[in-house]
DOFIZA-592383 format. One record per residue: residue number from 1; residue in three letters; x, y, z of N, C-alpha, C, O in turn. Coordinates in nm, 4 decimals. Example, Ala and Ser with C-alpha at 12.3 -4.5 7.8 and 13.67 -1.06 7.14 Angstrom:
REM residues 2
{site 1, "ALA", {1.3190, -0.5690, 0.7800}, {1.2300, -0.4500, 0.7800}, {1.3200, -0.3300, 0.7800}, {1.4236, -0.3319, 0.8465}}
{site 2, "SER", {1.2850, -0.2250, 0.7080}, {1.3670, -0.1060, 0.7140}, {1.2900, 0.0030, 0.7870}, {1.3409, 0.1138, 0.8039}}
***
This chain:
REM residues 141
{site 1, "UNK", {-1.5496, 0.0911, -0.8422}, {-1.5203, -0.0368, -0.9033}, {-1.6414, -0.1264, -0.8876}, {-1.6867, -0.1595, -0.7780}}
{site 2, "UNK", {-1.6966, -0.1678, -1.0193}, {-1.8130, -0.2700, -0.9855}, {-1.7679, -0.4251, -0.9650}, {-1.8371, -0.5182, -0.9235}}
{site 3, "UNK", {-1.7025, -0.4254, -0.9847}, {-1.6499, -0.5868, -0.9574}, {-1.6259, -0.6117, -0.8119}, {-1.5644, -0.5207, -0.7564}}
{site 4, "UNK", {-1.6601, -0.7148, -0.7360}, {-1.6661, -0.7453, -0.5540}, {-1.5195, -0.8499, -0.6029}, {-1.5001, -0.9360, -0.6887}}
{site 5, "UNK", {-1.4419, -0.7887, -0.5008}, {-1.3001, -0.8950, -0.4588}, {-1.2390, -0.7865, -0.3615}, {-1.2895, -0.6755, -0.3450}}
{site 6, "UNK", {-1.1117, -0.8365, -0.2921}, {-1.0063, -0.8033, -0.2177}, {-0.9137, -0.7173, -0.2731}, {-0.8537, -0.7493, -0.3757}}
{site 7, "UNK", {-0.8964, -0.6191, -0.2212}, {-0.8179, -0.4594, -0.2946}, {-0.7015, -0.5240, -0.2019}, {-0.7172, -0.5948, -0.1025}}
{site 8, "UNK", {-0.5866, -0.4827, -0.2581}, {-0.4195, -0.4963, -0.1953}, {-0.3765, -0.3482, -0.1848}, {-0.3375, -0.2794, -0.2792}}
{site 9, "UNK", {-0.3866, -0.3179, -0.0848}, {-0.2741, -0.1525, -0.0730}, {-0.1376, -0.1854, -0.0342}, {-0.1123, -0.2702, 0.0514}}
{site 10, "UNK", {-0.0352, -0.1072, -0.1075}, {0.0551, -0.1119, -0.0653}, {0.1590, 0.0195, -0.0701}, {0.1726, 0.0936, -0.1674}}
{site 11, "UNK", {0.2323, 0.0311, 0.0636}, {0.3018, 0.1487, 0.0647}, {0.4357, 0.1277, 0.1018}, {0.4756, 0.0650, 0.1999}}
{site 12, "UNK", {0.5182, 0.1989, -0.0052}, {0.6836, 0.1659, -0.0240}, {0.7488, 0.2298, 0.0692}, {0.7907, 0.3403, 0.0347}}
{site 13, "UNK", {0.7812, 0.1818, 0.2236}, {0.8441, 0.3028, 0.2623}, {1.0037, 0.3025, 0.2902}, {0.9993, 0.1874, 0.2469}}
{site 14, "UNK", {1.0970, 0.3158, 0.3114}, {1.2039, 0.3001, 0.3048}, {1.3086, 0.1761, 0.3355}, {1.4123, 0.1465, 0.2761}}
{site 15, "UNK", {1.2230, 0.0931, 0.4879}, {1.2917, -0.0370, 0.4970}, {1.2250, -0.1101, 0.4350}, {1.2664, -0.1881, 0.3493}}
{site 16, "UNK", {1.0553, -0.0874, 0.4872}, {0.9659, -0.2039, 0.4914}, {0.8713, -0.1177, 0.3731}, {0.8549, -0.0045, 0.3276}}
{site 17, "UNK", {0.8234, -0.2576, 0.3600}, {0.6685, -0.2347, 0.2072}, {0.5650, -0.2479, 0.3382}, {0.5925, -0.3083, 0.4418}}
{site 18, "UNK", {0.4708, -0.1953, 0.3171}, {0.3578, -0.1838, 0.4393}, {0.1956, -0.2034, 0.3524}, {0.1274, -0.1241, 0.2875}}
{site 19, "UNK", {0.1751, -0.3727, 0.3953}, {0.0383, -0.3996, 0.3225}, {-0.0753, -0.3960, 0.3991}, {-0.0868, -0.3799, 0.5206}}
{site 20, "UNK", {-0.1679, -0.4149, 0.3035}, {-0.3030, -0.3895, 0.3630}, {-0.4108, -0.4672, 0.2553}, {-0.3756, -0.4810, 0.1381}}
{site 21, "UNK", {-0.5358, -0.5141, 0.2984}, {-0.6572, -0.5418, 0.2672}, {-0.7884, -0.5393, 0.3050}, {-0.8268, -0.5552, 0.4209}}
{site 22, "UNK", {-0.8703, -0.5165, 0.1935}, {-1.0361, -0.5242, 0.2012}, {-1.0704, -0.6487, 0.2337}, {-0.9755, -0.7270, 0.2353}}
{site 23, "UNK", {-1.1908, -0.6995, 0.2640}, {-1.1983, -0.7863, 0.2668}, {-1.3213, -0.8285, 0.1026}, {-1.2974, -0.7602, 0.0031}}
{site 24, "UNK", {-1.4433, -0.9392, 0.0904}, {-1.4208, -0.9516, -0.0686}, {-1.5487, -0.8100, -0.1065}, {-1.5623, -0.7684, -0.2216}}
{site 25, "UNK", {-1.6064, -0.7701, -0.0226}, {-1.7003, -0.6963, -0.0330}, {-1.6397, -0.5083, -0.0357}, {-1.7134, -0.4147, -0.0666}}
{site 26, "UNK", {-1.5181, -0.4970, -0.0023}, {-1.4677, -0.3450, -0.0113}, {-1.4905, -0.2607, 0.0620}, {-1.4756, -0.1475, 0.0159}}
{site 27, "UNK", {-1.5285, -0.2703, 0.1824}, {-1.6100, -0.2571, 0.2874}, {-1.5344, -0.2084, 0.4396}, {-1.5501, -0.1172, 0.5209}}
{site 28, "UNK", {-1.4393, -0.3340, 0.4226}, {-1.3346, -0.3139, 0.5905}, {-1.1845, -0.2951, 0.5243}, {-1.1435, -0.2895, 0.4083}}
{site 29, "UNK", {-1.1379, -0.2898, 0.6223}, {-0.9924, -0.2511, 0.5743}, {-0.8721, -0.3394, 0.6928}, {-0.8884, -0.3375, 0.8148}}
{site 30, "UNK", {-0.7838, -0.3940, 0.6396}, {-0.7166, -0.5023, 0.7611}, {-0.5843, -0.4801, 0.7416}, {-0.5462, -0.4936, 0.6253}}
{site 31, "UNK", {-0.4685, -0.4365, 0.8586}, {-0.3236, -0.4749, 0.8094}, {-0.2626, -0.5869, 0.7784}, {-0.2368, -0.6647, 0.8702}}
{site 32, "UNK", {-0.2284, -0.6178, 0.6528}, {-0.1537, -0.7273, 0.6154}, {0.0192, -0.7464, 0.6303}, {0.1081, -0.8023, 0.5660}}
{site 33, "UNK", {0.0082, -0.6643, 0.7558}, {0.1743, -0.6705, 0.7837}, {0.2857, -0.6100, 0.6796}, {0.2495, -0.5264, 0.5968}}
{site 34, "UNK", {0.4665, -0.6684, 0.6874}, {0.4992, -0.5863, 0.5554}, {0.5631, -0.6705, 0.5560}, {0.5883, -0.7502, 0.6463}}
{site 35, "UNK", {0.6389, -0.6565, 0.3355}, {0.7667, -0.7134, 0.3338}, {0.8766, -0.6148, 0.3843}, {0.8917, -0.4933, 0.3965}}
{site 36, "UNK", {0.9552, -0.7465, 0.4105}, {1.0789, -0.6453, 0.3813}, {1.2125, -0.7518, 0.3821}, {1.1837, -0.8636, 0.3393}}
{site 37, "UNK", {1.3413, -0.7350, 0.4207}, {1.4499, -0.8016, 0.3558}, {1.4525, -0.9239, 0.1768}, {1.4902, -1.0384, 0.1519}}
{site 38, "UNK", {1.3893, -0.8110, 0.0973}, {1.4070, -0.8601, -0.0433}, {1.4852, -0.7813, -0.1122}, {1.4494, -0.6661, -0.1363}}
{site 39, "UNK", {1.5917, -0.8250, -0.1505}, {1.7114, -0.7857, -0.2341}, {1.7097, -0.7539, -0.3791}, {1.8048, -0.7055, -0.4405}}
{site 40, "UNK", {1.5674, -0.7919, -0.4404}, {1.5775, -0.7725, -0.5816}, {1.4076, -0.7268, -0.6152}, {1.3118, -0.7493, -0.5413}}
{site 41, "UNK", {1.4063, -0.6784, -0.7077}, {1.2502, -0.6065, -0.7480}, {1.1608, -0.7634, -0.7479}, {1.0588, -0.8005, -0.6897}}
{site 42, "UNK", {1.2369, -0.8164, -0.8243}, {1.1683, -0.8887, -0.8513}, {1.0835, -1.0312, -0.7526}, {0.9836, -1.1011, -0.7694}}
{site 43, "UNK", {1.1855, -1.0197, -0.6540}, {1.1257, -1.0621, -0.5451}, {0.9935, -1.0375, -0.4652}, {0.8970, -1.1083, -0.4365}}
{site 44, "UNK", {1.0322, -0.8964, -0.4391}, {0.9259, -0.8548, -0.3641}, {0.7709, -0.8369, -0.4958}, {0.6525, -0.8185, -0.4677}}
{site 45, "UNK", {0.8233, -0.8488, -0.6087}, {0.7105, -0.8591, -0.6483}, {0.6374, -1.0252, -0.7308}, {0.5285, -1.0472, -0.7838}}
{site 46, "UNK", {0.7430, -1.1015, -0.7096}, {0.6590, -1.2629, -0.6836}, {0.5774, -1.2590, -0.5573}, {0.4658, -1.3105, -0.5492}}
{site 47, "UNK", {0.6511, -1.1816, -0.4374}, {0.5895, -1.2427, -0.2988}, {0.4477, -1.1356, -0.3218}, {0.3587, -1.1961, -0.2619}}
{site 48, "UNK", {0.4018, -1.0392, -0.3651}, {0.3264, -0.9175, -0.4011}, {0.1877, -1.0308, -0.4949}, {0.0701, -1.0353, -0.4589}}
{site 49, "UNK", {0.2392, -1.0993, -0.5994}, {0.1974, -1.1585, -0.6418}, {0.1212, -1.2848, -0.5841}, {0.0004, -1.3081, -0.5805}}
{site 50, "UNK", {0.2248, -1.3558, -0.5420}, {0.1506, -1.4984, -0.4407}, {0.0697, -1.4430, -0.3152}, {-0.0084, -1.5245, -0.2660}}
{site 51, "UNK", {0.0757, -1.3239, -0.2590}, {-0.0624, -1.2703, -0.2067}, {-0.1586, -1.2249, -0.2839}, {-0.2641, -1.2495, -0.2253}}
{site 52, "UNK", {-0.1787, -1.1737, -0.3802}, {-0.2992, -1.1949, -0.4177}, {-0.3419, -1.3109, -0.5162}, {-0.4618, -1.3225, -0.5414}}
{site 53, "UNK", {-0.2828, -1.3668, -0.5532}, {-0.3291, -1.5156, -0.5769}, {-0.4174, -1.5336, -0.4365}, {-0.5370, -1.5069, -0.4246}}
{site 54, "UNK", {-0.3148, -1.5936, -0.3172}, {-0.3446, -1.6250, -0.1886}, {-0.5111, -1.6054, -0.1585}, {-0.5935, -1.6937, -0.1345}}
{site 55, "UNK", {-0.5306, -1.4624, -0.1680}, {-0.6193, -1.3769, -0.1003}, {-0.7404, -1.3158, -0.2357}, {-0.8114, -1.2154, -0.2418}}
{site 56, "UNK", {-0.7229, -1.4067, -0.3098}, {-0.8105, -1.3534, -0.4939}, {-0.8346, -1.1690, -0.4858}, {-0.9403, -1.1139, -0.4554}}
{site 57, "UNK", {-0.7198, -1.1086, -0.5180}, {-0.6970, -0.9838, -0.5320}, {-0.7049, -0.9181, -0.6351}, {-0.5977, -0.9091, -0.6948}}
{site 58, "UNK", {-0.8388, -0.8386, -0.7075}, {-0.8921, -0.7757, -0.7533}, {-0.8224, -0.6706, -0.8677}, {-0.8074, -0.6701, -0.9899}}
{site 59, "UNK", {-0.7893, -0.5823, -0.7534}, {-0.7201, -0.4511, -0.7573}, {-0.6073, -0.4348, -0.6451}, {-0.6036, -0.4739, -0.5285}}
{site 60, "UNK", {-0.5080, -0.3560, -0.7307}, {-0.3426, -0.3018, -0.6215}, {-0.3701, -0.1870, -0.6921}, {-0.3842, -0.1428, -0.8062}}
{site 61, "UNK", {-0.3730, -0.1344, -0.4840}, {-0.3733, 0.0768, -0.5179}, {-0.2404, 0.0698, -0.4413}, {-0.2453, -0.0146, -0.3517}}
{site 62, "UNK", {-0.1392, 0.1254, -0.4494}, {-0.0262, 0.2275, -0.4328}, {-0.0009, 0.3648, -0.3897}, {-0.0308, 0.4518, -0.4716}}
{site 63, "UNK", {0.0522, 0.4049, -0.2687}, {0.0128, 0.5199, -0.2243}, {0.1022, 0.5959, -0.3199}, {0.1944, 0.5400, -0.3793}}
{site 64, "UNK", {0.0783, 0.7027, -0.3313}, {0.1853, 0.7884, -0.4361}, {0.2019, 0.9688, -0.3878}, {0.1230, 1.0621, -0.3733}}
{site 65, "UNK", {0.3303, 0.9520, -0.3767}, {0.3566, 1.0758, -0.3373}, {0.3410, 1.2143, -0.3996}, {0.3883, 1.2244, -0.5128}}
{site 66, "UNK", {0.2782, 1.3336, -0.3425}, {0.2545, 1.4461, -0.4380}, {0.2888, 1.5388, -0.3629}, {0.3060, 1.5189, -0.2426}}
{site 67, "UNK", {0.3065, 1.6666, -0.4236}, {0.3479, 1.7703, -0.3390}, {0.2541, 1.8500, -0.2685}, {0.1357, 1.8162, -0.2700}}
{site 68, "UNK", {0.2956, 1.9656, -0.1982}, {0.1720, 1.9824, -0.1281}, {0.0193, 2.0750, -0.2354}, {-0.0990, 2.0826, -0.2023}}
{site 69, "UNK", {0.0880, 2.1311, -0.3643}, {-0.0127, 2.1230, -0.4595}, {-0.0740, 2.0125, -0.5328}, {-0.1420, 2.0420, -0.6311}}
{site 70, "UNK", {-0.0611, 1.8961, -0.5017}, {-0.0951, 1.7795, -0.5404}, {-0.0533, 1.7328, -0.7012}, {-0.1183, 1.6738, -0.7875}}
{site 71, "UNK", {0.0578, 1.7766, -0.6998}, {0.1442, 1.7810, -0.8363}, {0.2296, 1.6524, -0.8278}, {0.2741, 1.6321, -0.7148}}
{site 72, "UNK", {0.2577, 1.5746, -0.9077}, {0.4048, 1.4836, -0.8809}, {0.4868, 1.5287, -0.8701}, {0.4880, 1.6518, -0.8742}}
{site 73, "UNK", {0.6135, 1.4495, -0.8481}, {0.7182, 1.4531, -0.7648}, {0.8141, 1.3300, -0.8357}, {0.7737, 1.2399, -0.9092}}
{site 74, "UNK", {0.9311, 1.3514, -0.7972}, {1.0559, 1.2692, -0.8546}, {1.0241, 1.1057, -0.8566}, {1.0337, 1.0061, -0.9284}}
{site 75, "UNK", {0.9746, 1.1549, -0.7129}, {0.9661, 0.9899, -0.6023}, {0.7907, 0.9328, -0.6441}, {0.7558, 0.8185, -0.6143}}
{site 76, "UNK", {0.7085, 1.0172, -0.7050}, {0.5697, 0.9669, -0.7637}, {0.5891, 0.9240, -0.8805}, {0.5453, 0.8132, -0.9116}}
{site 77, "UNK", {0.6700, 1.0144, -0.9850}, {0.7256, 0.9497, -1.0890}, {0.8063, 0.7675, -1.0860}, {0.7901, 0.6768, -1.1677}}
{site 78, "UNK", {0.8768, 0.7693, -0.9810}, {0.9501, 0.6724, -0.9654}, {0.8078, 0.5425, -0.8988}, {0.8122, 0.4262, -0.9388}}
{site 79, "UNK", {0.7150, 0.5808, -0.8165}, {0.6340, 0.4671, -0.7617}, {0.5703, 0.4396, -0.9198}, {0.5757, 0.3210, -0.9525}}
{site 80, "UNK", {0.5091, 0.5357, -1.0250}, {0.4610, 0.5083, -1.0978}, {0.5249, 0.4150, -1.2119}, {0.4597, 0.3361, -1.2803}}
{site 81, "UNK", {0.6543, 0.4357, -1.2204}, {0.6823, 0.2790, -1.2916}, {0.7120, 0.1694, -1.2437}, {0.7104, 0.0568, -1.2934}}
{site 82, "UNK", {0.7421, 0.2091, -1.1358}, {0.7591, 0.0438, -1.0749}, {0.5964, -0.0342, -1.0021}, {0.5838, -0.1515, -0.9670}}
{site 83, "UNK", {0.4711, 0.0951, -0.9963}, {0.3267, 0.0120, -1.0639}, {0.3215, -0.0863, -1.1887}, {0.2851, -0.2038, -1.1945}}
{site 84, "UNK", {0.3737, 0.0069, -1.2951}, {0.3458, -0.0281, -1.4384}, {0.4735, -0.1356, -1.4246}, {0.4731, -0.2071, -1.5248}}
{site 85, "UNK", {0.5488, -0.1597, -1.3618}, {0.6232, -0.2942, -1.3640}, {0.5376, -0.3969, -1.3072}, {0.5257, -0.5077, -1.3594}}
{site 86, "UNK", {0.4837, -0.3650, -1.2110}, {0.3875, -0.4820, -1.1067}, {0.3021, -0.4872, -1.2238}, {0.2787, -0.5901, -1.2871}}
{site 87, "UNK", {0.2449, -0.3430, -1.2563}, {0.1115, -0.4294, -1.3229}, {0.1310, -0.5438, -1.4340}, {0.0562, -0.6414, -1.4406}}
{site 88, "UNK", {0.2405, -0.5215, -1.5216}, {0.2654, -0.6106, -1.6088}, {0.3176, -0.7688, -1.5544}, {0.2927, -0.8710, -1.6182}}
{site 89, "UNK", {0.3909, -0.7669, -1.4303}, {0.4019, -0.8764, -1.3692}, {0.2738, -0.9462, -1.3006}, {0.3047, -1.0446, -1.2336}}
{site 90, "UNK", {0.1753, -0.9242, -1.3028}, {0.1110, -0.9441, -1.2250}, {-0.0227, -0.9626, -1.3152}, {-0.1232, -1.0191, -1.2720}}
{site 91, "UNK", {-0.0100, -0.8995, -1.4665}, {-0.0813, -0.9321, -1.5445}, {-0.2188, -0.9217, -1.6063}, {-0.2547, -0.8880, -1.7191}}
{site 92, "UNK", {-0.3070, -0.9738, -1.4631}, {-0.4708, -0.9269, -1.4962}, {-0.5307, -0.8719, -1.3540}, {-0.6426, -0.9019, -1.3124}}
{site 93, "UNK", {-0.4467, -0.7948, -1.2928}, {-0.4898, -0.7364, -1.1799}, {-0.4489, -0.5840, -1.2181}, {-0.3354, -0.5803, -1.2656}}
{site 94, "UNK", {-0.4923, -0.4972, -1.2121}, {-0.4479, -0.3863, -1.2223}, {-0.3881, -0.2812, -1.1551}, {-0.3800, -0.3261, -1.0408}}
{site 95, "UNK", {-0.3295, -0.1428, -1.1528}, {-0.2422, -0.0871, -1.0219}, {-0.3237, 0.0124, -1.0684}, {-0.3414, 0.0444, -1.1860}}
{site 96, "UNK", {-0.3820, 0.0686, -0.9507}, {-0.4015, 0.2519, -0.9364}, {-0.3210, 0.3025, -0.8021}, {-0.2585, 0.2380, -0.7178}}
{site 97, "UNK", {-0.3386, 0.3979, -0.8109}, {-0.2494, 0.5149, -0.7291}, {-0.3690, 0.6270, -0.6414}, {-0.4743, 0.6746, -0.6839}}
{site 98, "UNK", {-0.3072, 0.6415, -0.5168}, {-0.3756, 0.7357, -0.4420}, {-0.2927, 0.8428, -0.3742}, {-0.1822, 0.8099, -0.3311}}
{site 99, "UNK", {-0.3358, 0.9715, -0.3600}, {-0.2064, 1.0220, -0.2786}, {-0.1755, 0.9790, -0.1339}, {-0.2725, 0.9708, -0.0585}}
{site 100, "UNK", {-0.0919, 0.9596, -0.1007}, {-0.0358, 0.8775, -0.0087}, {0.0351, 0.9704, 0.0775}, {0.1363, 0.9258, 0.1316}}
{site 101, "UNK", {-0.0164, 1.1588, 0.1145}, {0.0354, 1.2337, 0.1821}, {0.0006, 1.2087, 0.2756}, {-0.1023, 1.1479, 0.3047}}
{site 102, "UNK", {0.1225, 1.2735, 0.3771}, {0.1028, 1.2668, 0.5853}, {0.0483, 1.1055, 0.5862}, {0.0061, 1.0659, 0.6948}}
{site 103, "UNK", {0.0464, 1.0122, 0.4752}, {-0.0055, 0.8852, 0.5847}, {0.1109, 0.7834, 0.6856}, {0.0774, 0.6991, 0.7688}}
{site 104, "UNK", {0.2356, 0.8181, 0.6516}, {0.3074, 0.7645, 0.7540}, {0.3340, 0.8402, 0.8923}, {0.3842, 0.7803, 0.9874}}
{site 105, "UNK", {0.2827, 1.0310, 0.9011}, {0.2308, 1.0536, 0.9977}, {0.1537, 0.9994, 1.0534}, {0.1635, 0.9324, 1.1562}}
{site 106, "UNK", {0.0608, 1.0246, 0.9857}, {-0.1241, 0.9542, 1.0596}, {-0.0597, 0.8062, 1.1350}, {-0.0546, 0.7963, 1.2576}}
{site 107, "UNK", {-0.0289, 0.7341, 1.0743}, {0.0377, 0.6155, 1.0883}, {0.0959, 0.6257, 1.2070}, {0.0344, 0.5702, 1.2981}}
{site 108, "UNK", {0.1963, 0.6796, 1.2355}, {0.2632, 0.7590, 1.3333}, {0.1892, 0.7778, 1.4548}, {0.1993, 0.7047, 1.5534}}
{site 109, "UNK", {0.0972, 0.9013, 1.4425}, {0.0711, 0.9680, 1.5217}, {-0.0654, 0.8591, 1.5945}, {-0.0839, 0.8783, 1.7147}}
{site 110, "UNK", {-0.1489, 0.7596, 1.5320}, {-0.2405, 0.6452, 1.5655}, {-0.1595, 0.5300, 1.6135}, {-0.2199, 0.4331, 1.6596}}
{site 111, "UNK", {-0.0881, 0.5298, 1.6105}, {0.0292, 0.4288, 1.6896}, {0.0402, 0.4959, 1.8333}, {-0.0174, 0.4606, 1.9362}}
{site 112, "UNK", {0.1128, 0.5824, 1.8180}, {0.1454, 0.6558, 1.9560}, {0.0215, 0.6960, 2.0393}, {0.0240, 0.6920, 2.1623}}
{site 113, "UNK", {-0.0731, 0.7299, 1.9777}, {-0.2128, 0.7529, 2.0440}, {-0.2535, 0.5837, 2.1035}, {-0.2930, 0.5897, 2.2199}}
{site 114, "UNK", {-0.2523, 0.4945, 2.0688}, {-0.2664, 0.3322, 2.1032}, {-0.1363, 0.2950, 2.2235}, {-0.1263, 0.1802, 2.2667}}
{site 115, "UNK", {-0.0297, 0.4197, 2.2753}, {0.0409, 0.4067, 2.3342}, {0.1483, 0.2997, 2.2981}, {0.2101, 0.2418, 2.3874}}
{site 116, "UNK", {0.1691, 0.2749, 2.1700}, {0.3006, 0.2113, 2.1314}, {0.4327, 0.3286, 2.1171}, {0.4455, 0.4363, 2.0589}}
{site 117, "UNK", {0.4973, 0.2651, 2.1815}, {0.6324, 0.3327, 2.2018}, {0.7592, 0.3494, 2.0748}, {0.7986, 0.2522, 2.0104}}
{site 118, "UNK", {0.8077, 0.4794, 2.0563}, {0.9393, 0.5026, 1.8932}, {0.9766, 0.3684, 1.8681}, {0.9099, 0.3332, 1.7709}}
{site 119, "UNK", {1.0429, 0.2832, 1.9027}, {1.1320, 0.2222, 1.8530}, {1.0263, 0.0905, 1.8347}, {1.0802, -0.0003, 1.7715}}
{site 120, "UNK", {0.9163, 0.0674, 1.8679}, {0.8227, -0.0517, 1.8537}, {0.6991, 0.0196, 1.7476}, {0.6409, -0.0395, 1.6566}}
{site 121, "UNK", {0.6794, 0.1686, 1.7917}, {0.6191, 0.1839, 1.6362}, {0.6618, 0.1827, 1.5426}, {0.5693, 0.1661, 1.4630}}
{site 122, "UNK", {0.7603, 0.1908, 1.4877}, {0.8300, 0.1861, 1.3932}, {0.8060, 0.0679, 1.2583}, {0.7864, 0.0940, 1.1396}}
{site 123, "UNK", {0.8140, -0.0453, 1.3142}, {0.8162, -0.1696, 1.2478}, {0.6339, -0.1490, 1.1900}, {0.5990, -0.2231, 1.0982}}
{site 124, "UNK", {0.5440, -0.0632, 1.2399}, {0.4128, -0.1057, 1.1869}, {0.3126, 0.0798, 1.1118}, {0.2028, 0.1217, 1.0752}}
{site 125, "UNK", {0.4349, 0.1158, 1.1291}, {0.4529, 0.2687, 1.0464}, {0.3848, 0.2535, 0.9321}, {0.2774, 0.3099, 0.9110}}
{site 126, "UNK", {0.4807, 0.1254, 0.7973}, {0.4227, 0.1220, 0.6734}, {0.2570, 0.0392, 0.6408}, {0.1767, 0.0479, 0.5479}}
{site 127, "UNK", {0.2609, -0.0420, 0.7728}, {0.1295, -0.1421, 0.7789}, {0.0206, -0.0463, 0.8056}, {-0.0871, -0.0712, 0.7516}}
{site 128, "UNK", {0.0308, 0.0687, 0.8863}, {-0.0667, 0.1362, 0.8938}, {-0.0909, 0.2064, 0.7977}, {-0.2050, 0.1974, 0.7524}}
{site 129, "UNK", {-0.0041, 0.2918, 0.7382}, {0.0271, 0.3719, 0.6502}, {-0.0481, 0.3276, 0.5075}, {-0.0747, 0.4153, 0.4253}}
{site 130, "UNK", {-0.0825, 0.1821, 0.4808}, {-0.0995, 0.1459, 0.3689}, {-0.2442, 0.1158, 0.3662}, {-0.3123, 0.0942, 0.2660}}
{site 131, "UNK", {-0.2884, 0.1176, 0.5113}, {-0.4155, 0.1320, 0.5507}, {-0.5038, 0.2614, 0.5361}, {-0.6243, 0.2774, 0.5166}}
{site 132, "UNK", {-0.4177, 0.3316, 0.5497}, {-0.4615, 0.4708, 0.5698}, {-0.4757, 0.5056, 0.3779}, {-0.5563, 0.5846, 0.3288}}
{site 133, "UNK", {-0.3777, 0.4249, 0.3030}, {-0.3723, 0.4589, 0.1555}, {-0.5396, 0.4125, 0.1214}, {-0.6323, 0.4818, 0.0797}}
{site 134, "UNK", {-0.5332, 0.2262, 0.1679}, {-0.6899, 0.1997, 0.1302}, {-0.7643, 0.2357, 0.1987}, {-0.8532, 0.1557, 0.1691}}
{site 135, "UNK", {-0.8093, 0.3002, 0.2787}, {-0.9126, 0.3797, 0.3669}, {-0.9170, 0.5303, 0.2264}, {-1.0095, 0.5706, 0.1558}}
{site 136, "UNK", {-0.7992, 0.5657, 0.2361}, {-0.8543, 0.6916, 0.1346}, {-0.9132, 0.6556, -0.0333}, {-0.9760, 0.7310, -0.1077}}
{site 137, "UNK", {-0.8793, 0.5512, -0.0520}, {-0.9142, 0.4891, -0.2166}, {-1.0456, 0.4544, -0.2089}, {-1.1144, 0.5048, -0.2976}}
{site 138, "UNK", {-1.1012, 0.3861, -0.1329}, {-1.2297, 0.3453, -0.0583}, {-1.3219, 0.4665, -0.0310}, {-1.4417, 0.4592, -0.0582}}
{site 139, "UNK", {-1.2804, 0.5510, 0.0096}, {-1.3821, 0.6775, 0.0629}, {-1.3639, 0.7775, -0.1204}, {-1.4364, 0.8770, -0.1195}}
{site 140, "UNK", {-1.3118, 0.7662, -0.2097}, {-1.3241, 0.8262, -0.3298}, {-1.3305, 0.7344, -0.4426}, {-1.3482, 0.7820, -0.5548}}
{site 141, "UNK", {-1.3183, 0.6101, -0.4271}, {-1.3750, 0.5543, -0.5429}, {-1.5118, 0.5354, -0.6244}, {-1.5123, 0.4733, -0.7307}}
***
């Protein structure tokens, strides 16, 4: 990407949305914590929105699930329209997709290595996880 701004990763994981950012140069990578208790799509994607307003956000990559031949999947199919929903909500920022395999392991397993304990890693599973999405978008873009 030749354009310099703040990349938004984000990874959908079952309670919590787990964000992340560059900073404006594309360079570092930071957890931006997660949503979570939003009841309607459309919520979580105003609040999706008023962060990158917030934070002048460039580009939204999306981790996306593939199989272990790197084929889609029910659930990649499914992240991929509800991108193409963000992207249209969201207007002049655009959505790409990265595969987003083993990163809530990694996530996982770099938590517990930092000696955070099951029930306290848990809550920062998707924050890492979405890190681990822009760390991989970053090293192949």
């Amino acid at each position: 990407m030749k354009n310099k701004g703040k990349i938004l990763a984000i990874d959908l994981g079952q309670a919590h949305i787990g964000l992340a950012l560059t900073d404006p140069d594309q360079v570092l990578v930071f957890g931006k914590g997660t949503l979570r208790g939003f009841k309607r799509l459309e919520e979580i994607f105003q609040a999706v929105k008023e962060l990158c307003v917030k934070e002048k956000v460039v580009l939204v990559v999306m981790g996306l699930p593939l199989d272990e031949e790197e084929n889609a999947t029910s659930q990649s199919e499914r992240i991929q329209r509800l991108g193409a929903q963000l992207e249209a909500f969201l207007g002049d920022i655009p959505v790409h997709y990265v595969d987003e395999s083993f990163t809530s392991y990694e996530a996982s397993e770099f938590l517990a290595s930092r000696g955070v304990k099951g029930s306290n890693r848990k809550p920062h599973e998707d924050e890492m996880a979405a890190v681990q999405i822009l760390e991989r978008y970053l090293k192949h873009k």
